[in-house]
C-alpha positions in Angstrom: -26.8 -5.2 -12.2 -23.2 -5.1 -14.1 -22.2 -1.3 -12.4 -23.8 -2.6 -8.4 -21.7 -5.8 -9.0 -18.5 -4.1 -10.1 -19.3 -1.6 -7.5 -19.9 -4.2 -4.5 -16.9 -6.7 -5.6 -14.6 -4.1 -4.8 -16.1 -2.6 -1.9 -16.1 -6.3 -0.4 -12.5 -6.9 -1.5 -10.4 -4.2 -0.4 -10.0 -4.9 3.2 -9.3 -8.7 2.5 -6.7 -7.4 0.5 -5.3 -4.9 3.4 -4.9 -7.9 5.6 -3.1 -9.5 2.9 -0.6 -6.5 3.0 -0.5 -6.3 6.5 0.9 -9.9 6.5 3.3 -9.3 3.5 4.5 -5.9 4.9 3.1 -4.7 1.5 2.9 -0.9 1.9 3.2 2.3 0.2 6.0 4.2 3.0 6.5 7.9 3.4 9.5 9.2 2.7 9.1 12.8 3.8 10.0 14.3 0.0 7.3 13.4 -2.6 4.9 11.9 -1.1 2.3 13.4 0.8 1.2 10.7 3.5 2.6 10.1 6.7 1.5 6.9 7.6 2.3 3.2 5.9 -0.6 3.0 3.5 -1.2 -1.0 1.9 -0.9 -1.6 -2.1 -2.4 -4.1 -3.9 -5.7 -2.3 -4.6 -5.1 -2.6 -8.4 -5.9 -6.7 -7.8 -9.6 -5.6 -6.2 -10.4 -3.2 -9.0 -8.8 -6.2 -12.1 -11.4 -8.6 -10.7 -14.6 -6.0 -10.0 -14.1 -5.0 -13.3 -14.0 -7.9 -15.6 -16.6 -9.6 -13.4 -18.9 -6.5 -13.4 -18.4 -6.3 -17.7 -18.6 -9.9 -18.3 -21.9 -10.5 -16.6 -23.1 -7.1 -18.6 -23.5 -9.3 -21.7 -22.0 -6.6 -23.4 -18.2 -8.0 -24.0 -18.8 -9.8 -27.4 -20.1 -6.5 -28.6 -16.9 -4.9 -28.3 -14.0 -5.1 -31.5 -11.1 -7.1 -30.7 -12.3 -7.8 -26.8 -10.5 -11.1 -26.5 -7.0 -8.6 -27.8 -8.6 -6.3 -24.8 -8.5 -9.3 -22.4 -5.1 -10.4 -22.6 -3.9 -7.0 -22.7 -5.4 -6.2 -19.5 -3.8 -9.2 -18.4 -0.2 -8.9 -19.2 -0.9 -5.0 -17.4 -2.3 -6.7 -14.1 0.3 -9.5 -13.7 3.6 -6.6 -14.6 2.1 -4.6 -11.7 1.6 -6.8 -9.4 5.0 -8.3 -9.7 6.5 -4.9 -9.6 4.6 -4.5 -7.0 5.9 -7.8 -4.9 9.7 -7.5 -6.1 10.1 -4.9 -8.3 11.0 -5.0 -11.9 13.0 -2.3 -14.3 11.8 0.2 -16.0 12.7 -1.4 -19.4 11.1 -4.7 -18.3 8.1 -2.5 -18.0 8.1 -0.3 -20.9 8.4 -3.6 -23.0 5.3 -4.4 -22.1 3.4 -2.0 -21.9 5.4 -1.7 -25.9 3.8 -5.3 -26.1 0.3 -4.6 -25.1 -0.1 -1.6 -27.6 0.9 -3.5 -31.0 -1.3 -6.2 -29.9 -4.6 -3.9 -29.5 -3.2 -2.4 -32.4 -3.3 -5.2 -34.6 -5.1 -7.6 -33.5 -7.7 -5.2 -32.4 -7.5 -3.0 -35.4 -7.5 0.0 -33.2 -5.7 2.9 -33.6 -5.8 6.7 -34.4 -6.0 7.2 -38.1 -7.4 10.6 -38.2 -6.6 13.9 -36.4 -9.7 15.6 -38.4 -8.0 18.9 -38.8 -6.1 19.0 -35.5 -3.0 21.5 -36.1 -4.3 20.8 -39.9 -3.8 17.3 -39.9 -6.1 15.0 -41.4 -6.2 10.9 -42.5 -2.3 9.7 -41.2 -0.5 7.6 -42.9 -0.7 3.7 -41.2 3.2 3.6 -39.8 2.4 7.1 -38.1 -0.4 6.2 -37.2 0.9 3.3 -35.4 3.4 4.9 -33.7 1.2 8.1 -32.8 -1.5 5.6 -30.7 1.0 3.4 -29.6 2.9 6.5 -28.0 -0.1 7.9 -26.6 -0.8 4.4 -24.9 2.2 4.3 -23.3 1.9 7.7 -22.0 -1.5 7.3 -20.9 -0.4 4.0 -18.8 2.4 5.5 -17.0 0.7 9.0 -16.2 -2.7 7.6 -14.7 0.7 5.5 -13.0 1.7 8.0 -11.8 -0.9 10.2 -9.9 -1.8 7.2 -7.9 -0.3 7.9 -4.5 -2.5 11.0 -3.6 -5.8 10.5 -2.0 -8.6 10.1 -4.2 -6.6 11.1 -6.8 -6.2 8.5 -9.7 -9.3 7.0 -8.6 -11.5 10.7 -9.1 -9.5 11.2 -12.3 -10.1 7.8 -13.4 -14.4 8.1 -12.3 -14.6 11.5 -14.4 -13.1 10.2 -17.1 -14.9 7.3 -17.9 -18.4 9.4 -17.2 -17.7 11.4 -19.8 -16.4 9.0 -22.1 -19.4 7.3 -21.2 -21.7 9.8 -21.7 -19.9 10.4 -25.3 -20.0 6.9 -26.3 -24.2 6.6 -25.4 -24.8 9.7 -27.4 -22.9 7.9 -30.3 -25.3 4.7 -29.8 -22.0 2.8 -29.0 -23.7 0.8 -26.2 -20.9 -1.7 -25.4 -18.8 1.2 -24.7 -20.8 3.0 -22.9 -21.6 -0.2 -20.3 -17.6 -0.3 -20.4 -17.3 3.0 -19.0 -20.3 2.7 -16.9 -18.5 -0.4 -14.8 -15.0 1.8 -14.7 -16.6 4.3 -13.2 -18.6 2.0 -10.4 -15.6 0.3 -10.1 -13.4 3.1 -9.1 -16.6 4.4 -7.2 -16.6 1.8 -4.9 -13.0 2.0 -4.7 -12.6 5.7 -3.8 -14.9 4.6 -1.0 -11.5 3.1 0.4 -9.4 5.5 -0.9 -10.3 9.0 0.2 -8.4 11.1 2.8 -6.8 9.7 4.5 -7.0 6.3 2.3 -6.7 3.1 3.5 -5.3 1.7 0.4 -3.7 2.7 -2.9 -3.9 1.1 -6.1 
């Protein structure tokens, strides 16, 4: 029920919010250089696929299962509302980065997650805690601003962002970590129904 709801909500809510862009000439133009499309293609997609996905996981009964959720939450949060003001009226990149800064020390530690042991990677083992603070909260940042920036391209961030979380899925099941896996599960149906919207030539980007 969670992965048809997340699937449906966004479905349902991307052409509302295309008329909403229409009105507030809120588009993604061409520019004949780096990007690919040649027609004005509406924004704001990222608001459909917030709201499928929180109410898709919070009706899984899975979210209290999950360490540090509320941490998760407000994270999320802080994410949604920087994009969509850049979005509406643009902010700086250093506005930005301290946020995104922000939103990694707080999973960090008040989530208690981080990467603490490279298990013989390059022959590295259990890190120390201040590197391996700054290793996750590097690789957050990077993550953030990559997926950032492959959206843009047709079915691009969206099929990235579907294969990911099956297989991240699929890894957390096999571990027995359930509340991830139902995580991943509504990602995935949320970018599914998404990509529906979002496929050459897309109607909408994120």
């Amino acid at each position: 029920i969670s992965i048809l709801v997340s699937a449906v909500v966004v479905y349902v809510t991307v052409p509302l919010l295309r008329s909403v862009a229409f009105k507030l000439d809120l588009y993604d133009k061409p520019d004949g250089d780096r990007k690919l499309h040649t027609k004005y293609v509406p924004t704001l997609g990222g608001i459909a696929l917030f709201l499928a996905f929180f109410v898709g996981f919070s009706v899984s009964g899975f979210a209290g299962q999950i360490q540090g959720y509320s941490y998760f939450a407000a994270g999320m949060l802080m994410l949604f509302f920087t994009g969509m003001k850049d979005d509406l009226i643009g902010l700086t990149p250093l506005k930005k980065l301290l946020v995104e800064v922000s939103v990694g020390l707080m999973l960090i530690f008040g989530s208690g997650i981080y990467i603490e042991n490279f298990y013989g990677v390059m022959g590295i083992d259990k890190l120390p805690f201040a590197a391996s603070v700054m290793i996750t909260l590097f690789t957050m940042i990077v993550v953030v601003n990559a997926y950032n920036l492959i959206d843009g391209v047709d079915g691009l961030a969206g099929g990235v962002g579907v294969n990911a979380s099956l297989f991240f899925g699929i890894g957390f099941f096999v571990a027995d970590e359930y509340a991830m896996a139902m995580l991943s599960a509504v990602v995935a149906a949320t970018l599914a129904g998404y990509l529906l919207h979002n496929f050459h030539p897309a109607s909408i980007f994120m």
